[in-house]
C-alpha positions as CSV (number, residue, x, y, z in Angstrom):
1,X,-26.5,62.4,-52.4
2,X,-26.3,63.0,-48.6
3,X,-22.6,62.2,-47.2
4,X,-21.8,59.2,-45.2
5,X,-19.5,56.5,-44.7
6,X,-19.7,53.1,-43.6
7,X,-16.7,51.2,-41.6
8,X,-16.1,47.6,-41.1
9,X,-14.5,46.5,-38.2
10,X,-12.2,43.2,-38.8
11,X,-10.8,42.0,-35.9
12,X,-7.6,39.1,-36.8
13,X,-6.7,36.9,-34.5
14,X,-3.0,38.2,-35.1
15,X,-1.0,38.6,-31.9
16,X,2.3,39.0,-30.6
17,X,4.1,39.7,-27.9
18,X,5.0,36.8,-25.4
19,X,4.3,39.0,-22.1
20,X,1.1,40.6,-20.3
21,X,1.5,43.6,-22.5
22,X,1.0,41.3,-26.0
23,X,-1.6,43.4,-28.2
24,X,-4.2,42.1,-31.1
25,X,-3.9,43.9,-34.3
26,X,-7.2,45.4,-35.6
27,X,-8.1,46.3,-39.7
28,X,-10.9,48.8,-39.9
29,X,-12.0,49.0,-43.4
30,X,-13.6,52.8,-44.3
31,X,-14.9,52.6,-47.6
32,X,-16.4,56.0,-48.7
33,X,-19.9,56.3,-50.1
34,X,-20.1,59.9,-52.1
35,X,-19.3,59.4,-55.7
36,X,-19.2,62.5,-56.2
37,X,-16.0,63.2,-54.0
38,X,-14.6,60.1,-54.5
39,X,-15.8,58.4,-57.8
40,X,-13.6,55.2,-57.2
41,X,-15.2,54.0,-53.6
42,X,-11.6,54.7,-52.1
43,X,-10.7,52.6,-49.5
44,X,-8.7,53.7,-46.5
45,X,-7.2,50.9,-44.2
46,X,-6.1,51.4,-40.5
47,X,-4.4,49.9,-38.3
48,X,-5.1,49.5,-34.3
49,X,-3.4,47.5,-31.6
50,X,-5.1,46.7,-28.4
51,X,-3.8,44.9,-25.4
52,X,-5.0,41.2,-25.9
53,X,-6.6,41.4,-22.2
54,X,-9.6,43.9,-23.4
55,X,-10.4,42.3,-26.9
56,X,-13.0,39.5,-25.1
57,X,-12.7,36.0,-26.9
58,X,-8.8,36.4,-27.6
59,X,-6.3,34.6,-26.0
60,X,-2.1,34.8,-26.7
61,X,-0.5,31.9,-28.3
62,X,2.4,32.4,-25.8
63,X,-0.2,31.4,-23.6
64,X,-0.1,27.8,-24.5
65,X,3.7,27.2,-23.4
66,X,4.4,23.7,-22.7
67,X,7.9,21.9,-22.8
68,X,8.2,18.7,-20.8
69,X,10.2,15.4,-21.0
70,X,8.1,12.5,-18.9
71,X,8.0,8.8,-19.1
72,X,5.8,7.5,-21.8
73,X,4.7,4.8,-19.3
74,X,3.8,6.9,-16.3
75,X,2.2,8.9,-18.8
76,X,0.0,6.9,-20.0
77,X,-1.1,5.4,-17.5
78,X,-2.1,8.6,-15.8
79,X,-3.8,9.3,-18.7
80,X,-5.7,5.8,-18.4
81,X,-6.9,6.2,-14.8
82,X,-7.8,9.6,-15.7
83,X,-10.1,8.5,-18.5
84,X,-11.4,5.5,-17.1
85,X,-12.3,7.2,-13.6
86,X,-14.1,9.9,-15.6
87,X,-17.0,8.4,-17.8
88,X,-20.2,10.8,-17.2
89,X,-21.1,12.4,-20.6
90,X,-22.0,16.0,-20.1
91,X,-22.9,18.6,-23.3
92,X,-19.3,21.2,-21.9
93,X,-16.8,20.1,-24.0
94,X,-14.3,20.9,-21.3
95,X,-15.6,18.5,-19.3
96,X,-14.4,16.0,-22.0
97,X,-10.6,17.6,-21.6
98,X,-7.9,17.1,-19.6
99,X,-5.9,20.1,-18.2
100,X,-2.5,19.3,-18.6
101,X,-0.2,21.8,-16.2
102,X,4.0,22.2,-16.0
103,X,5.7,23.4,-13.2
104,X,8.7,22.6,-11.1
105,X,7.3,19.9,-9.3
106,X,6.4,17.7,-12.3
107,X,3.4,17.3,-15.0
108,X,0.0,17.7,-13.3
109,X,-3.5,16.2,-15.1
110,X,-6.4,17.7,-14.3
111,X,-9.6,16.5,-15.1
112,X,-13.7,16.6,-14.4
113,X,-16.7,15.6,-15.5
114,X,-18.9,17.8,-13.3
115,X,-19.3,14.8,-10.7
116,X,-15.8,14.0,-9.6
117,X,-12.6,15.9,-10.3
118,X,-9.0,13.9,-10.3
119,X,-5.7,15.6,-10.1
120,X,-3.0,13.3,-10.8
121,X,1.1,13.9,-11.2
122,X,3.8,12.5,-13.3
123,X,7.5,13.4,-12.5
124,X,9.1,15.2,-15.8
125,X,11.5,17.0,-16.6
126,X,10.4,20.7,-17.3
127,X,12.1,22.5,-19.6
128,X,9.4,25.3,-20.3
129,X,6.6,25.6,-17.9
130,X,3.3,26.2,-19.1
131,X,-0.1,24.7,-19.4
132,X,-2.3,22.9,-22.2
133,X,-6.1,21.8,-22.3
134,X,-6.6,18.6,-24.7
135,X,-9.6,16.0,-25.2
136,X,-9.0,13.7,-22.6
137,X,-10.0,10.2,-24.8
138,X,-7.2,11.2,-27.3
139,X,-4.6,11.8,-25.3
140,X,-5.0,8.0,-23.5
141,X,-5.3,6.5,-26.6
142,X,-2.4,8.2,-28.1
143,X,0.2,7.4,-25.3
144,X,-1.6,3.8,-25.3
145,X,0.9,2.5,-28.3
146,X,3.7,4.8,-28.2
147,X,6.2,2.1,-27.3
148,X,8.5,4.2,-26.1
149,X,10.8,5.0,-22.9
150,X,10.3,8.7,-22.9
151,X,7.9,11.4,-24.4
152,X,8.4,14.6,-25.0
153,X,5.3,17.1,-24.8
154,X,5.6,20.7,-26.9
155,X,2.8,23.2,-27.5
156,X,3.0,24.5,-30.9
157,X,-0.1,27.2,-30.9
158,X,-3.4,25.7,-30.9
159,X,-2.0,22.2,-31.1
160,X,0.1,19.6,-28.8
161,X,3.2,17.7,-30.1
162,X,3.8,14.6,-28.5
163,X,7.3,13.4,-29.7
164,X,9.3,9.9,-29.6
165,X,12.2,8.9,-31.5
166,X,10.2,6.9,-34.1
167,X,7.4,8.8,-34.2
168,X,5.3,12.3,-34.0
169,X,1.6,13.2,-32.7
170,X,-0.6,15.9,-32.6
171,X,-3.8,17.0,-30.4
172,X,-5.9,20.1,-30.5
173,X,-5.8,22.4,-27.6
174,X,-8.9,23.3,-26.5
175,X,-9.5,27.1,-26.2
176,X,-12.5,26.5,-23.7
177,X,-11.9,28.0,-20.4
178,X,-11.1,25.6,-17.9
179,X,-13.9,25.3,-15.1
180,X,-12.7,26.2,-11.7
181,X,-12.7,23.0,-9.8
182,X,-13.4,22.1,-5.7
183,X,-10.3,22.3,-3.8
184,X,-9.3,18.9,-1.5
185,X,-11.7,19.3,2.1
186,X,-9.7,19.0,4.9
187,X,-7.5,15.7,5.5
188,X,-9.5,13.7,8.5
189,X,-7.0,10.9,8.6
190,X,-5.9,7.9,6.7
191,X,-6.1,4.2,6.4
192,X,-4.1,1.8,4.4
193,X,-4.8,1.9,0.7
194,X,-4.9,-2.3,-0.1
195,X,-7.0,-2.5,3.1
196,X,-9.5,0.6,1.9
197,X,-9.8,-0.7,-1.7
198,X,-11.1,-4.1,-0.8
199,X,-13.7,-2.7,1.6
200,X,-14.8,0.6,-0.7
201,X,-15.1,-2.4,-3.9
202,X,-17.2,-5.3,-1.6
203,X,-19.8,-2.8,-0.1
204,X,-20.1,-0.5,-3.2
205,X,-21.5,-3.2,-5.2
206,X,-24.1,-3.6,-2.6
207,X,-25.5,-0.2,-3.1
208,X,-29.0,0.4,-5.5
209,X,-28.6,1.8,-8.6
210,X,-31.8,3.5,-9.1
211,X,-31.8,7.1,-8.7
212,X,-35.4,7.5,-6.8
213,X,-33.8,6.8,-3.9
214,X,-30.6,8.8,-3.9
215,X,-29.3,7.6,-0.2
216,X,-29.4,4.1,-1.0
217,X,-27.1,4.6,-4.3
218,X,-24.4,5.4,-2.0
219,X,-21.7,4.5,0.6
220,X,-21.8,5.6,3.8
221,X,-18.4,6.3,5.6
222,X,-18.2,6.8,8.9
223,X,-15.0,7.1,11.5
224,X,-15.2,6.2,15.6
225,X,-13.1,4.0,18.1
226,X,-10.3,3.7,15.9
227,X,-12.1,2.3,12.9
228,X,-13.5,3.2,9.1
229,X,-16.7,2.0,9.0
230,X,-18.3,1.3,5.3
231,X,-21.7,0.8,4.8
232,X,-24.5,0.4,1.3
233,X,-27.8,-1.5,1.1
234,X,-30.1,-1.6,-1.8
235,X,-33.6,-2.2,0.7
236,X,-32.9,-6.1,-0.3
237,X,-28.9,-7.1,0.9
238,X,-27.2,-5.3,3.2
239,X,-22.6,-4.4,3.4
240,X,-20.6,-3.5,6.0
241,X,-16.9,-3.6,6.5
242,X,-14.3,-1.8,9.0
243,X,-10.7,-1.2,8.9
244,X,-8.3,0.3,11.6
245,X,-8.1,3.8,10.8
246,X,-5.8,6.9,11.9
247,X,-7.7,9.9,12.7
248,X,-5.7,13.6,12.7
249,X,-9.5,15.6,13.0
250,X,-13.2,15.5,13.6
251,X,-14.6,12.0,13.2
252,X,-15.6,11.8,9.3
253,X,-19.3,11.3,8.3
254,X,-20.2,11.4,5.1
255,X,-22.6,9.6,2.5
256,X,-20.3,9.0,-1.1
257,X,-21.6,7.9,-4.5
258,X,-21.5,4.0,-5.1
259,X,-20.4,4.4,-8.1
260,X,-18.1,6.8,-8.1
261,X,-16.4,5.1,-4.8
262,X,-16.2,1.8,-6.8
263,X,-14.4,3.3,-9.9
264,X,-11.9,5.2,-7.9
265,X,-10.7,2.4,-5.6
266,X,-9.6,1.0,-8.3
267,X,-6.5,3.5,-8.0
268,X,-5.9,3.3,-4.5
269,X,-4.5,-0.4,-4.3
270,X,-0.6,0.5,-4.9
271,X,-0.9,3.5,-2.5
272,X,0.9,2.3,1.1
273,X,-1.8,4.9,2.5
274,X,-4.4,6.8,1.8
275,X,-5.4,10.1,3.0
276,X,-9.2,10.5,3.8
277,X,-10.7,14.0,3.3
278,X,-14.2,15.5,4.0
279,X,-16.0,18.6,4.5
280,X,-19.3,20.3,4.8
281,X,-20.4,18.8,1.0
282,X,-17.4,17.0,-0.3
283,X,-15.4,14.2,0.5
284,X,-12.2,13.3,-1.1
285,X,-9.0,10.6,-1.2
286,X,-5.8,11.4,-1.8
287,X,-2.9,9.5,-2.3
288,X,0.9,10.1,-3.4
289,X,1.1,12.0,-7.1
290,X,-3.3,11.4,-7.1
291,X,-6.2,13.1,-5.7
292,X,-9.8,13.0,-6.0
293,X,-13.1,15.0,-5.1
294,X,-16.9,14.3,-5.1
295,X,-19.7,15.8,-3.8
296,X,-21.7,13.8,-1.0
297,X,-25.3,12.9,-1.4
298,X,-27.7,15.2,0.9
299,X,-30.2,13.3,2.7
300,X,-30.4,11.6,6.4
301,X,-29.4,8.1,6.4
302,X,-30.9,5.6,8.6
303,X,-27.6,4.7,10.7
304,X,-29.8,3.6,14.0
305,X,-32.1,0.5,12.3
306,X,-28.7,-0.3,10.7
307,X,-26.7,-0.1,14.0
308,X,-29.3,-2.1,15.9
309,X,-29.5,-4.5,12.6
310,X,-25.1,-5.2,12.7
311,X,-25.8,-5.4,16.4
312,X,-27.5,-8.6,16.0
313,X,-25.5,-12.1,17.3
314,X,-25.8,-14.4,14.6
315,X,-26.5,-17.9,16.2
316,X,-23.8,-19.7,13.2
317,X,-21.1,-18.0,11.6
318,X,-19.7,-19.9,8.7
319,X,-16.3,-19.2,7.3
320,X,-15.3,-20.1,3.1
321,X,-12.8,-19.2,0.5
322,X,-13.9,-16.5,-1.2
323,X,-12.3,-18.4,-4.3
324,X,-14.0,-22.0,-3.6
325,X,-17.1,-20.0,-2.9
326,X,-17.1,-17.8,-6.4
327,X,-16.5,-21.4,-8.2
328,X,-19.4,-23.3,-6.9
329,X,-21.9,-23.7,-9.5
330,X,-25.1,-22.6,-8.8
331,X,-28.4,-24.9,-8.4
332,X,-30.5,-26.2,-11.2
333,X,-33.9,-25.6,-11.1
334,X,-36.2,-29.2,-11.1
């Protein structure tokens, strides 16, 4: 019988070491084939260590070092606005995750669909920085009824405590690398935020929500003279609004996603101001502790028939409460 021997490799998912030097321990099983020399099929075990860094699809557990104190309120609401803003399905499961990040500055959530990305913060108290990816519906609904004052966060391996006196949860961490995400464009100005919100939520639902036509299922935002200029049509009604506006660059032009302007002024009504952002294919707001990117839609946009349409005088201009107006029944057929 010809010699030869076989070896398995087993690679465990054993490491230790809490530095850039940890190592993954690897079993290679030889198990020898010539009964003649070795009538009992002896096994040999060995032992290897290899720096975690070279063994691909390995991570450290040291890696997932989190230890905050935050408020369970603050908490959860981030998490709220964070899962509420976000509501595109995609097939990544990371896109389903929230990316939650310690530092000295606070508790920082990030979190993208693939459309829009939001960065929000949460003042805590840090005792170990570190960071943590976890499904992003889970963690809203598990701060949603913690009743509680004060959370604490701890990652214990591939899982996430989340402590209170009367009670204890867990999530999963996600192992999934985490995208790389746009960076904020360039701040253009600001406005004030209760001022932005009710324009960005009045024209928005005035845009079309069929796709054929990308450029009329958004909101275009323009900046000149001073003023903010909003304006969507879906080919049958037409909405425009302006509010004063502080520029500090290039006038801002830029053609925004109805629907993802609507959701996200949602957030911007408690903000005092509101930073305004845009660049070459992105446009972004930001506020104090909150941030949030999208791409623009590509595509001219008929700004001169609009122009020359706002331009019109109208011969009556007639002035209601929005409330009275919203209550008036409307007519019976005969």
């Amino acid at each position: 019988m010809a010699n030869s021997n076989r070896a398995t490799v087993k690679a465990k998912h054993r490491c230790w070491g809490g530095h850039a030097g940890s190592h993954v321990r690897v079993s290679i099983k030889q198990v020898g084939t010539n009964l003649e020399e070795d009538p009992h099929r002896a096994v040999t075990r060995r032992f290897l260590s290899y720096p975690v860094a070279t063994v691909p699809g390995m991570t450290r557990r040291s890696e997932h070092t989190l230890d905050v104190t935050v408020s369970a309120v603050a908490f959860a609401e981030a998490a709220a606005l964070t899962a509420r803003l976000l509501t595109i399905r995609s097939p990544q499961p990371v896109h389903a995750a929230v990316l939650l990040r310690a530092d000295d500055t606070g508790l920082h959530l990030s979190a993208t669909d693939g459309a829009l990305t939001v960065r929000l913060r949460v003042a805590a108290t840090v005792h170990q920085p570190g960071a943590a990816v976890v499904p992003r519906r889970g963690l809203a609904e598990t701060l949603a009824g913690l009743g509680a004052p004060e959370a604490r966060l701890v990652a214990e391996g591939s899982r996430l405590a989340v402590r209170v006196p009367s009670a204890r949860f867990a999530l999963p961490v996600l192992a999934d690398p985490w995208p790389p995400a746009p960076d904020v464009p360039p701040r253009a100005g600001e406005a004030a935020g209760p001022a932005l919100r009710a324009a960005a939520t009045a024209v928005a639902g005035a845009a079309s929500r069929e796709h054929a036509l990308p450029i009329f299922t958004g909101v275009r935002i323009r900046s000149a003279d001073g003023h903010l200029s909003l304006l969507a049509t879906d080919r049958y009604r037409l909405a425009a609004a302006a509010l004063p506006w502080q520029p500090s660059a290039a006038d801002v032009e830029a053609l925004v996603p109805a629907a993802v302007l609507g959701k996200v002024a949602t957030a911007l009504g408690r903000a005092e101001s509101v930073g305004v952002h845009a660049g070459p294919d992105l446009f972004g707001l930001s506020w104090p502790d909150g941030s949030v990117v999208t791409a623009t839609l590509g595509g001219g946009y008929p700004d001169a028939q609009f122009d020359r349409l706002l331009a019109v005088d109208p011969e009556c201009v007639v002035e209601l409460e929005s409330g009275a107006l919203a209550a008036t029944p409307a007519p019976t057929a005969a």
